[in-house]
N, C-alpha and C positions, 0 to 999 in steps of 0.2 A: 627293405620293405618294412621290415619290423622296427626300426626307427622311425623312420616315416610316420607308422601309425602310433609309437611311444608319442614323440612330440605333437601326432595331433590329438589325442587323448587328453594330453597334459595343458596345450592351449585354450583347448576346449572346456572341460573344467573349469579352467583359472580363474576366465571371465565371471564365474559366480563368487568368486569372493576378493573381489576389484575393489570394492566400493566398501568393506569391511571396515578396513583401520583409517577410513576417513570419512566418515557417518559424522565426526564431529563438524567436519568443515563442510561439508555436502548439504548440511541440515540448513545453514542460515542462509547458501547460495543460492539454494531453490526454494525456500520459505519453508519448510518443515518448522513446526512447534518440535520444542526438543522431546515432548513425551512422544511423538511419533518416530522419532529415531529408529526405533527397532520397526520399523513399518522396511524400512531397507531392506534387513537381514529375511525376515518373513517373506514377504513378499518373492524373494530371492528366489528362498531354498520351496514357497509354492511352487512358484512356475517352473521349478526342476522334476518336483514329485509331479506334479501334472505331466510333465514331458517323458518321464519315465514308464508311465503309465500309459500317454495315448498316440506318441511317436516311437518309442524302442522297441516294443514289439512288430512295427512293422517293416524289421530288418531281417524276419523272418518270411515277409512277403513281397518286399519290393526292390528291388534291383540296388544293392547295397551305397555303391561309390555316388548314385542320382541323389541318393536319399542325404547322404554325410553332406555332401555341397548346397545342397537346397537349402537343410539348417545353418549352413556356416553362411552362407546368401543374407539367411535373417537376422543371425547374429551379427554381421558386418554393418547392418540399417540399423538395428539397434542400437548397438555401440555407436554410433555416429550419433542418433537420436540423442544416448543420453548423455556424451560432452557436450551438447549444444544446448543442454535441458537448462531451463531459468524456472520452472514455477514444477510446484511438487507433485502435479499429475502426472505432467507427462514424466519424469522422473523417474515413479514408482510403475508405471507402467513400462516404462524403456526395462528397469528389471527384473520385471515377472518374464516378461520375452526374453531377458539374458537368461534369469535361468530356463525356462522351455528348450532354448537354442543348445545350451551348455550336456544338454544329455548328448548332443552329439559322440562325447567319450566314453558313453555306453554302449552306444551301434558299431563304433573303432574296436572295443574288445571281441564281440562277438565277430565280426570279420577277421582279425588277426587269428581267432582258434578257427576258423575254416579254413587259412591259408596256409595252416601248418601241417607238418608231417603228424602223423599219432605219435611217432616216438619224441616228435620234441613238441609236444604242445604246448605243454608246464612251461617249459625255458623261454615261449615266446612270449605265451601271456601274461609271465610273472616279469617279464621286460615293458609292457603296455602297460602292467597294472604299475609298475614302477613308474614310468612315465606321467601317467594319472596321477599318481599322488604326489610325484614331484611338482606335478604344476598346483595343486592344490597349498604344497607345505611355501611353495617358492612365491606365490601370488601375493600372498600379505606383506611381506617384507619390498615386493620388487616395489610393490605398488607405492608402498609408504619412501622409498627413498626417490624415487620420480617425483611424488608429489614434492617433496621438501624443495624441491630444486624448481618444478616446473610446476606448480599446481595441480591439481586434483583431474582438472578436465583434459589435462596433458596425457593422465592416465591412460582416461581411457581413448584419446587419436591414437596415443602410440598400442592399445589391447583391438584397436580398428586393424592395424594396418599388419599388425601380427594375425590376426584370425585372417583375415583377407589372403595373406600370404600362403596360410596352409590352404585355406580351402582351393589356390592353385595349384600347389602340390599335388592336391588329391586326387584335383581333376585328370592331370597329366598323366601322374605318375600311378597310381592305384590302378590292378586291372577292374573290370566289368565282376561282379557276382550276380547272378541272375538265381534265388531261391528257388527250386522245387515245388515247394508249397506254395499253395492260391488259395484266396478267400476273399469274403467281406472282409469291410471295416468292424463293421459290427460281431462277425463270427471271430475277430482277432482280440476285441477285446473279452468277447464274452466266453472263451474258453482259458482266459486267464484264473480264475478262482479253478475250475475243475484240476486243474496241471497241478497248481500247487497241491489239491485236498491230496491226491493220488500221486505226492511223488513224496517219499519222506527225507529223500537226502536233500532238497531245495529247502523242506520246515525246517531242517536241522542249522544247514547251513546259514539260513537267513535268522534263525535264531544267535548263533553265536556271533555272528556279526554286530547284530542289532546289540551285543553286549559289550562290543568292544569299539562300536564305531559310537557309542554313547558315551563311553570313557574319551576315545577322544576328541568327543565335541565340547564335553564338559572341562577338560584341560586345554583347550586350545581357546574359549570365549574368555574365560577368565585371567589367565596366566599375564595379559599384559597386563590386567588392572592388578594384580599380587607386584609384579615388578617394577612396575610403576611406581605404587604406595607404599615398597619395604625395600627397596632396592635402589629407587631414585633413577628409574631408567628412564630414558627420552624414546623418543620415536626409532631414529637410528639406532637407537642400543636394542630395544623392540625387536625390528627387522632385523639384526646383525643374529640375536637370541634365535632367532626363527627359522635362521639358516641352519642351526644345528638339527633338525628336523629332518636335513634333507638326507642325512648321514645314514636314516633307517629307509632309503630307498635302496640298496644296497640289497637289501632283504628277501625282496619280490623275487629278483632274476634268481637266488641261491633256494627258495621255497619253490619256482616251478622247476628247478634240476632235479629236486625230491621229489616233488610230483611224480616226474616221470620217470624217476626208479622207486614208485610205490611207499614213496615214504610220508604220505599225504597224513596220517593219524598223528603219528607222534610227531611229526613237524605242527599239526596244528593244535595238539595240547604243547608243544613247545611256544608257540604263536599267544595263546590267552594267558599261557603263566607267564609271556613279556610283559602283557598290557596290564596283568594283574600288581606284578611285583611293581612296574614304572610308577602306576596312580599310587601303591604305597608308602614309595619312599618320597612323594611329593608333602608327603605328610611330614617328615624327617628335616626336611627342604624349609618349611616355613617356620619350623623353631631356630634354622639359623639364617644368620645375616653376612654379608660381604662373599669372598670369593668361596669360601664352602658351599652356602647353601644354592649358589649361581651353578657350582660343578651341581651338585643333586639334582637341581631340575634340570639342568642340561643332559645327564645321565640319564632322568627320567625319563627328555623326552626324546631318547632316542631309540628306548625301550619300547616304549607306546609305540610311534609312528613305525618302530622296525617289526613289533607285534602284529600292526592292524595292517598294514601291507605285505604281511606274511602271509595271514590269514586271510586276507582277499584274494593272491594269488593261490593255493589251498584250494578254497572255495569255488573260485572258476573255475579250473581247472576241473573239479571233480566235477561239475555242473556242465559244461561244455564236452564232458564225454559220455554222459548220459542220452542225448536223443539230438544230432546235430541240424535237424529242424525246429526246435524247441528253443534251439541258442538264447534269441534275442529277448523271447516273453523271459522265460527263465531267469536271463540276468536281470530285464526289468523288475521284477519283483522282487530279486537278491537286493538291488542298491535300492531300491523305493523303502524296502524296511529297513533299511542300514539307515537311510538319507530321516526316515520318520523317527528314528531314536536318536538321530543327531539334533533334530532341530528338539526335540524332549529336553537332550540333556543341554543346550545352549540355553533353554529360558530356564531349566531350574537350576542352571549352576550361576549366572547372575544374581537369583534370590537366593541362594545357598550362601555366596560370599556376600551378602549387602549383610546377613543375619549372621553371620558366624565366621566370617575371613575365611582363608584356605583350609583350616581342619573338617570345617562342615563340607567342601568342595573335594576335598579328597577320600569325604567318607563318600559322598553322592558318586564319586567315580569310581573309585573302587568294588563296588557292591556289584552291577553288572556285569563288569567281566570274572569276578569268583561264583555268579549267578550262571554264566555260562561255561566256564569250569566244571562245575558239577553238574551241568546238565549235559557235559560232553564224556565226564569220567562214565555215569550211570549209561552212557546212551551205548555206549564201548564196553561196557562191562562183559561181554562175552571174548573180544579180542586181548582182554588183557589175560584170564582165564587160559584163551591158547594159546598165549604168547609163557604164560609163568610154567604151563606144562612142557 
């Protein structure tokens, strides 16, 4: 069961960054002006913050497996919508509803920790959270080597007939969860701000996230135009680079076994001094050329993505054992501020390297995860105190 929902977490997702590493060719197919390009990515990552926002909390209210299949229903129209799309409305509308649909792999986390034992929570959900970001690291490269071969709209028939597939899965095989809690619509969003004022371990945790899932938005928009331009890489060489990414999913399953023998602190000041040190030496990376500085950033980014999926697993984990009616809002607002500092650091690391190549971009990403370093060492300052005594 817990693969199950790893791979529909990760399907789920994926669909939001399909259309990423082929904005170039997508642009002229359905008439976009090139300065609206980034109208794709935006758009995107709106209608995921919106869906985080006004469908993941209601996995705390309505009958969990109805609710996963409903969105995978409209992401499978969607997707159809947008291989068939020829003019640039309907286009960027087919992707604001991909990302909406794509929170689906927020409602899959908060079900996989109610389906767990307490002693193994960490272990399941840092298997889901692994999942998730495997389909995230793994979506830009699969996409890019389909296209080269079959075109771009091949893409997404073949991202149709995979989300369709899970969402039979789900149906079948997933039991029934029926939530405890009832309410309005409107009583579900509107007790979202009070949860967070009055909880501090959800400020904390959406704090340090928002510093490392900023680090790596800003290494993940940029990196192909560095390799590109000092490297000589092609599309293929891109995707092939990408795959080494996946190597820090490895991370998640071994960060919820700490979870769950209480090692959640120093696993996750172990988590931000990854993502700290990776955007570092990306700096080291761009003063050299050929297979050195290819191992660096490969090192790096395996640092990063094995950091930010540590510390995602961490973070739910400690969130999901806090109040098991709260699950769903709770996580919504975890990834909504992760996902609002991602899309921050994707348009200023673009201006960062247009002005100043990778040194400016390696300083823009490194700052926020030593920004939440120290606001994690200060915030712990009493457990290191009983820990030295």
């Amino acid at each position: 069961m817990t693969l199950l929902l790893a791979a529909a977490a990760g399907i789920s997702v994926s669909n939001l960054y399909l259309a990423q590493p082929m904005i170039g060719l997508i642009g002229p197919a359905v008439g976009l002006k090139p300065g609206a390009y980034g109208l794709v990515v935006t758009l995107t990552q709106l209608g995921y913050a919106a869906g985080l926002l006004l469908l993941v909390p209601l996995g705390d209210f309505l009958e969990n497996r109805r609710l996963m299949v409903t969105t995978v229903i409209f992401a499978t129209l969607t997707l159809i919508a947008t291989s068939l799309a020829h003019s640039a409305t309907v286009f960027l509308i087919a992707c604001s509803v991909i990302g909406l649909t794509a929170v689906n792999a927020q409602i899959v986390v908060p079900m996989a920790a109610h389906l767990a034992l307490p002693e193994r929570r960490g272990r399941q959900v840092g298997t889901v959270v692994s999942g998730l970001l495997t389909g995230i690291l793994l979506s830009r490269p699969i996409a890019s080597l389909i296209e080269s071969v079959a075109g771009w709209r091949v893409v997404f028939m073949v991202a149709t007939v995979v989300t369709l597939g899970m969402g039979l899965a789900l149906w079948f095989l997933l039991p029934d969860r029926r939530p405890a809690s009832r309410g309005h619509y409107l009583h579900v969003l509107g007790s979202l701000w009070p949860m967070l004022r009055r909880t501090p371990v959800l400020q904390r945790r959406i704090a340090y996230q928002m510093g490392l899932f900023f680090a790596f938005s800003v290494f993940w928009t940029t990196i192909p135009l560095e390799l590109t331009r000092h490297f000589g890489f092609g599309q293929r060489e891109i995707a092939v680079f990408s795959l080494v990414g996946a190597a820090g999913a490895f991370s998640a399953p071994i960060a919820g076994r700490l979870a769950d023998a209480g090692r959640s602190v120093i696993g996750t000041l172990a988590a931000i001094i990854m993502v700290s040190v990776g955007l570092a030496l990306t700096w080291a990376a761009s003063a050299e050329r050929g297979w050195l500085g290819i191992g660096i950033f490969a090192l790096s980014t395996i640092l990063l993505d094995g950091g930010v999926q540590a510390n995602l697993a961490f973070s739910q984990k400690a969130l999901f054992d806090l109040a098991p009616e709260h699950r769903s809002r709770m996580n919504a607002m975890f990834i909504a501020g992760a996902f609002l500092a991602a899309a921050a650091g994707s348009a200023l690391a673009t201006l960062a390297y247009a002005t100043d190549g990778w040194p400016l971009v390696a300083l823009l990403g490194v700052l926020p995860p030593c920004a939440a370093l120290v606001f994690f060492l200060l915030g712990h300052r009493g457990h290191w105190r009983k820990t030295a005594s």
